[in-house]
C-alpha positions as CSV (number, residue, x, y, z in Angstrom):
1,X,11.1,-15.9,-11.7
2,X,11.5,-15.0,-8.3
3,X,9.0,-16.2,-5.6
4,X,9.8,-13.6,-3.0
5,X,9.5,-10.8,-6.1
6,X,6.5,-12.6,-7.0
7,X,5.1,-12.7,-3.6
8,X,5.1,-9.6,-2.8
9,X,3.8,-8.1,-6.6
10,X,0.4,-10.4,-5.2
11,X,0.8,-8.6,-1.8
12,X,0.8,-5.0,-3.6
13,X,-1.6,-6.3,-6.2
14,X,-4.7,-7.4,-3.6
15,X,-3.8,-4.0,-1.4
16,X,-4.2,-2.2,-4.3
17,X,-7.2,-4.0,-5.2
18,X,-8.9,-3.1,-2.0
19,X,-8.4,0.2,-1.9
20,X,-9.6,0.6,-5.7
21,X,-13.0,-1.0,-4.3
22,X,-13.2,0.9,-1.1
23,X,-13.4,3.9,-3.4
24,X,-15.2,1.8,-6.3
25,X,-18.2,0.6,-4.1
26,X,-18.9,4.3,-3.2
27,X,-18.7,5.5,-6.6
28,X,-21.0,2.5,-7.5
29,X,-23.8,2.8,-4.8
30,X,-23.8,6.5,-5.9
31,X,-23.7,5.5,-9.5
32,X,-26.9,2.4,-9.4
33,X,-28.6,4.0,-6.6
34,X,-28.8,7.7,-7.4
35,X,-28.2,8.2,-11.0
36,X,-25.7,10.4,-10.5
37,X,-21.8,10.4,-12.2
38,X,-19.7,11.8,-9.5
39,X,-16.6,12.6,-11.0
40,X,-15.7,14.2,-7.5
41,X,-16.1,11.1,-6.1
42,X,-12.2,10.5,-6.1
43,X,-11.7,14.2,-4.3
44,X,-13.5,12.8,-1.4
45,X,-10.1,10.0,-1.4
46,X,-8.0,13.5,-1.2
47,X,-10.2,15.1,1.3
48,X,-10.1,11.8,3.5
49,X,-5.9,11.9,3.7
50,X,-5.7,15.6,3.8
51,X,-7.7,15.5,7.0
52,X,-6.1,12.2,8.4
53,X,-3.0,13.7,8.0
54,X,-3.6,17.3,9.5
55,X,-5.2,15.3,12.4
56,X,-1.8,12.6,12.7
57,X,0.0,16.0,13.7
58,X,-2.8,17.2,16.2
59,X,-3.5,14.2,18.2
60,X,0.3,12.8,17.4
61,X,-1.0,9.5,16.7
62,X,-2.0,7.9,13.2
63,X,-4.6,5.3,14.4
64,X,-6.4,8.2,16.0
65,X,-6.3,10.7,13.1
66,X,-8.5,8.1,10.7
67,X,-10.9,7.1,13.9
68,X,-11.5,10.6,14.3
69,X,-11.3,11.6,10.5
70,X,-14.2,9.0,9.3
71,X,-17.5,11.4,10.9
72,X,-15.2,14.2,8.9
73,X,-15.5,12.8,5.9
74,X,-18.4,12.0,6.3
75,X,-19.6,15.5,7.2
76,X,-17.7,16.4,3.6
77,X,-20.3,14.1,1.8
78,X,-23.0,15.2,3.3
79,X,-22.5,19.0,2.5
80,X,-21.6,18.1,-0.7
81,X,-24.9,15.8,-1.1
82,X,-27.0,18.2,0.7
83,X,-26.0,21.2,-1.2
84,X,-24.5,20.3,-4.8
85,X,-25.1,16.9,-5.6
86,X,-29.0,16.9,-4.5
87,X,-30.1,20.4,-6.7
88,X,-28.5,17.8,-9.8
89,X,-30.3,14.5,-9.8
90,X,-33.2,15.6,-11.8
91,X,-30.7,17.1,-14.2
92,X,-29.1,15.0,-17.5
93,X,-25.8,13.3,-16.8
94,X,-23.5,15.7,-18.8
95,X,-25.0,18.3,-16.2
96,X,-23.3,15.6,-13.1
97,X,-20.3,15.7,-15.7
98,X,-19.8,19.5,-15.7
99,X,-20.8,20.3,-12.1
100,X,-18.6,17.8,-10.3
101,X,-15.4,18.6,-12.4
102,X,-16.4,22.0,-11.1
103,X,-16.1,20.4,-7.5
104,X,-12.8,18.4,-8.4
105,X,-11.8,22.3,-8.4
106,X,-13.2,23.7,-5.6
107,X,-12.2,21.1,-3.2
108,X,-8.5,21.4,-4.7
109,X,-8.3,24.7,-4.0
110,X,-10.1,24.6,-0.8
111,X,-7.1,22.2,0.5
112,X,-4.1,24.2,-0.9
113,X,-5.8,27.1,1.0
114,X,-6.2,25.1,4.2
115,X,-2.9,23.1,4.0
116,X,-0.8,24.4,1.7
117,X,0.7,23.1,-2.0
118,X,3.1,20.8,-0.3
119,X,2.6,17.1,0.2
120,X,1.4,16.0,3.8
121,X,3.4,12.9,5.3
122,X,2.2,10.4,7.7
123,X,4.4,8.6,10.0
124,X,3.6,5.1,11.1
125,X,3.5,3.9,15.0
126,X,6.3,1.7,15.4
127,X,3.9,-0.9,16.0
128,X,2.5,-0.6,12.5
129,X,5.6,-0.8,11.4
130,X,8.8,-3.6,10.1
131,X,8.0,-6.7,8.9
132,X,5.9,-9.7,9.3
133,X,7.7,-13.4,9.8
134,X,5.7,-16.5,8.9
135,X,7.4,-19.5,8.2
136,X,11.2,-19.8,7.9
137,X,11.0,-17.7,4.7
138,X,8.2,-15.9,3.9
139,X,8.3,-12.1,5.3
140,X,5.4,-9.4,4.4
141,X,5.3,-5.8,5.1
142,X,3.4,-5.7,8.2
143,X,1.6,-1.9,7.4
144,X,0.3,-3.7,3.6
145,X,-1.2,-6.3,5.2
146,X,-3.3,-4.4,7.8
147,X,-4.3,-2.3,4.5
148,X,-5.3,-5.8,3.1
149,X,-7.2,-7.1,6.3
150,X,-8.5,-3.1,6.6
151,X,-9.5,-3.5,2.8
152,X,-11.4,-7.5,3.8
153,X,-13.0,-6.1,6.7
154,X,-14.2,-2.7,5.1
155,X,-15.6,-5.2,2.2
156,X,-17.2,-7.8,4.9
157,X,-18.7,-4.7,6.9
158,X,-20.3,-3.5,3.6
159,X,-21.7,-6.8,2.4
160,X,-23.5,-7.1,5.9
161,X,-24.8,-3.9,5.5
162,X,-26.4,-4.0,2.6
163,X,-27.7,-7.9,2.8
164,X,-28.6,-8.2,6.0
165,X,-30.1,-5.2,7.6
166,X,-32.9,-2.7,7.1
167,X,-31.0,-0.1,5.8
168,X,-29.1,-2.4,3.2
169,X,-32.6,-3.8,2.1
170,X,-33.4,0.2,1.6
171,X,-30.0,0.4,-0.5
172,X,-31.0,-2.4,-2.9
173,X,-34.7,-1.3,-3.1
174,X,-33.3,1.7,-4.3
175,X,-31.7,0.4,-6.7
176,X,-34.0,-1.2,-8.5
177,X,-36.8,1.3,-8.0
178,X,-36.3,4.0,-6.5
179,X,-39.8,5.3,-7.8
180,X,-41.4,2.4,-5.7
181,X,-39.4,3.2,-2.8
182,X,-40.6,6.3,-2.5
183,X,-44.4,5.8,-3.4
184,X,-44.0,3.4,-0.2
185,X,-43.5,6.6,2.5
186,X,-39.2,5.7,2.8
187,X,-37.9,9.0,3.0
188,X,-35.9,8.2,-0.4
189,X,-33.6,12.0,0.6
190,X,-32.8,10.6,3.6
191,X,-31.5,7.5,2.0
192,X,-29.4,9.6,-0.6
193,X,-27.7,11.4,2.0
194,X,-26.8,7.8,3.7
195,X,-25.6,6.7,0.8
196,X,-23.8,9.4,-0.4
197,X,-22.1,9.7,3.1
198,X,-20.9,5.9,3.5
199,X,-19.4,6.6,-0.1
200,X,-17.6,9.3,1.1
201,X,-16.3,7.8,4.0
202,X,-15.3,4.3,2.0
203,X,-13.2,6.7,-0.3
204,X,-11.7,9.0,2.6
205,X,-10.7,5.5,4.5
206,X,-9.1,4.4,1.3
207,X,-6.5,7.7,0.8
208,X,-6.2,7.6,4.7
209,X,-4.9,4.0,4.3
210,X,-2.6,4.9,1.7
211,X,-1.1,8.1,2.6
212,X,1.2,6.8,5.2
213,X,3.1,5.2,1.9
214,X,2.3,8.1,-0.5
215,X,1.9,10.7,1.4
216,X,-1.1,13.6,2.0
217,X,-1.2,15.3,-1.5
218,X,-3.3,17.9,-3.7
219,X,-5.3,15.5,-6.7
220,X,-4.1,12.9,-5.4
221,X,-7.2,11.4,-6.7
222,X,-7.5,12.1,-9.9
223,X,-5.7,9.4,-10.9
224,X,-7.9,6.8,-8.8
225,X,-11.0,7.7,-10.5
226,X,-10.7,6.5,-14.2
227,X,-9.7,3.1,-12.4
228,X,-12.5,3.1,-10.3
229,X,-14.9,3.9,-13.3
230,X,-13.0,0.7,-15.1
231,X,-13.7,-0.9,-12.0
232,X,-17.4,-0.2,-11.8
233,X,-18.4,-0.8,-15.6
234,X,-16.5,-4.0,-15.3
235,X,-18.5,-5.6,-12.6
236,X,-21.3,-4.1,-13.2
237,X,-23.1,-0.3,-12.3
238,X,-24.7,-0.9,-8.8
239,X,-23.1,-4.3,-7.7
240,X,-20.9,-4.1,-4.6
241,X,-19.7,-7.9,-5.3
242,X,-19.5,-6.5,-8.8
243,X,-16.9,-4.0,-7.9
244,X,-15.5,-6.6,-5.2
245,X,-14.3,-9.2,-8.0
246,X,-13.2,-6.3,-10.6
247,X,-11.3,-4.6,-8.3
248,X,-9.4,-7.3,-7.3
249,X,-9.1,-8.3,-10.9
250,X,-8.2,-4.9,-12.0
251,X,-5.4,-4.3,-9.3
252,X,-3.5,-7.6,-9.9
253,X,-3.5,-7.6,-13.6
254,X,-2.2,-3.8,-13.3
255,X,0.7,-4.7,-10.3
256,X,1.6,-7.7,-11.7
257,X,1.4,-6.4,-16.0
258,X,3.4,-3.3,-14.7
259,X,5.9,-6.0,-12.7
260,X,6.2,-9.4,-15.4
261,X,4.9,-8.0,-18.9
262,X,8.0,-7.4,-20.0
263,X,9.6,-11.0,-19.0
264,X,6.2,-12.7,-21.0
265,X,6.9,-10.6,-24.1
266,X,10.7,-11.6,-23.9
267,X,9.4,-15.2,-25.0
268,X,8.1,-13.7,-28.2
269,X,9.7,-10.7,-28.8
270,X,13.5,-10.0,-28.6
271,X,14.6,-8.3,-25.5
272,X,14.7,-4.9,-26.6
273,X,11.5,-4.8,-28.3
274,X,9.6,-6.3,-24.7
275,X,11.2,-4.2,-22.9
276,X,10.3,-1.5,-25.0
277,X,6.4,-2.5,-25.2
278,X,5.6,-4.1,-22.1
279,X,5.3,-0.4,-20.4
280,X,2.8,1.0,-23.3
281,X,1.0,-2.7,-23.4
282,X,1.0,-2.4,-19.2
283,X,-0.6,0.6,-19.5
284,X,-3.4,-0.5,-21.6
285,X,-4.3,-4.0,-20.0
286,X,-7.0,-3.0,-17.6
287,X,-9.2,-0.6,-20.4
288,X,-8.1,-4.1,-22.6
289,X,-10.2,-6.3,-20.3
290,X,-13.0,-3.6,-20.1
291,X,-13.7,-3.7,-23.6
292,X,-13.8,-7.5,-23.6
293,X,-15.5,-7.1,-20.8
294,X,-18.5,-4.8,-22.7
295,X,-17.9,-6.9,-26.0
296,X,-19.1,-10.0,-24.1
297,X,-21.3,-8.5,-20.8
298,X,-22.4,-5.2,-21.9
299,X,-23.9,-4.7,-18.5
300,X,-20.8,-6.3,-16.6
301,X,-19.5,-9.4,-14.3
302,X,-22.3,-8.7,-12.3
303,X,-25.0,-6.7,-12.7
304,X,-27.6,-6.0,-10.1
305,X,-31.0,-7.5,-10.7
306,X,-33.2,-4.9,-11.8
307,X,-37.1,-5.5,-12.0
């Protein structure tokens, strides 16, 4: 096997990892914290790049564009907490099911109106750009590694947050009883709307991160969000190091099944019949290792402590 080819499957298997929890963590606060099943949560990814992008053409700089398209995305989540997600949390969660697929359609259509059909691209400061040298042979993609140290930071900066401040201590009171929290005089909408928000923006940082490689596109994340629901069942609803450890999990057994499957099953199988498989089998790994996952930890990895 090839240690360079190797190398950098790891590389695009942790930066994929990261972004799946940057959107992952907000689904899950959302998910332990509220009650709610936000299957718009993954639009909020879209929303994110569509707006990073625009901006990247306005201000002419990409670093810039995502400084100044965070509070937007922000401002996103909280319209859509305030005035959708808020009327819902009394309701039953096939109500959450039917009302945010709704969204998933309205916010589609909202950005083809506002930016058109056609894919947005994103290019890269030069800076940001070529390739990292360490060593005499070891050379990374610069711009995946910032998403990787973007990805560490963004997890760090969360993990503060919610274990060592007063708003964090809010977050985990919340999630294991929110009843209490209230009955105590927190102002428990407030604290929805925070939470919603900081989802939002974890999830708009995550498609701004990416669209320089993928490009600004309409649904781009409706593929995200069945791995971020893998993600979140398999470390457990509510826990952010839950969703830390799954992710990472998750993304490297998807990169590196999708890369070396097929060379594993050529030790078994003929070469025709791996190479055959291994796409079907690579396809199925990650919902594979949630079902262990649920045979042996129906609650997941980690689940929060709940009183």
């Amino acid at each position: 096997m090839d240690g360079s080819l190797l190398l950098m499957q790891v590389i695009n298997g942790l930066q994929l990892g990261l972004l799946l929890f940057m959107v992952a963590s907000g689904l899950t606060l959302v998910f332990g914290i509220l009650d709610f099943v936000n299957l718009a949560h993954a639009s909020l990814y879209m929303v994110g790049a569509m707006i990073c992008a625009w901006l990247s053409y306005l201000v002419g700089g990409f670093v810039v564009a995502v400084l100044l398209a965070l509070p937007l995305t922000a401002l996103v989540g909280w319209a859509i907490e305030r005035w959708v997600a808020r009327r819902l949390y009394a309701r039953n969660h096939l109500d959450h099911v039917l009302a945010t697929f709704g969204l998933i359609l309205v916010l589609n259509t909202s950005a083809h109106l506002l930016w058109g059909p056609e894919g947005i691209p994103v290019a890269l400061p030069d800076y940001l750009k070529g390739q990292l040298v360490l060593g005499d042979d070891l050379v990374l993609p610069k711009y995946r590694v910032i998403i990787i140290a973007a990805g560490l930071l963004a997890a760090l900066g969360l993990f503060w947050l919610v274990t060592r401040t007063k708003l964090g201590m809010l977050i985990r009171a919340g999630a294991s009883n929110r009843q209490m929290v209230a009955a105590l005089g927190i102002n428990i909408e407030l604290l929805f709307t925070v939470v919603f928000s900081l989802g939002a923006v974890l999830a708009g940082l995550a498609g701004m991160l990416i669209t320089p490689i993928t490009e600004a596109s309409l649904g781009m994340g409706n593929a995200i969000i069945i791995t971020a629901f893998v993600v979140i069942i398999v470390g457990g609803i509510g826990s952010i190091k839950g969703s830390f450890v799954a992710a990472l999990l998750i993304g490297m057994i998807d990169t590196l099944g999708r890369s070396f499957l097929d060379v594993a099953l050529g030790w078994v199988f003929s070469a025709n019949a791996a190479e055959n498989s291994a796409p079907a089998i690579s396809a199925m790994l990650i919902y594979i290792i949630m079902a262990l996952v649920l045979a042996v930890k129906p609650q997941g990895l980690f689940p929060p402590k709940v009183r």
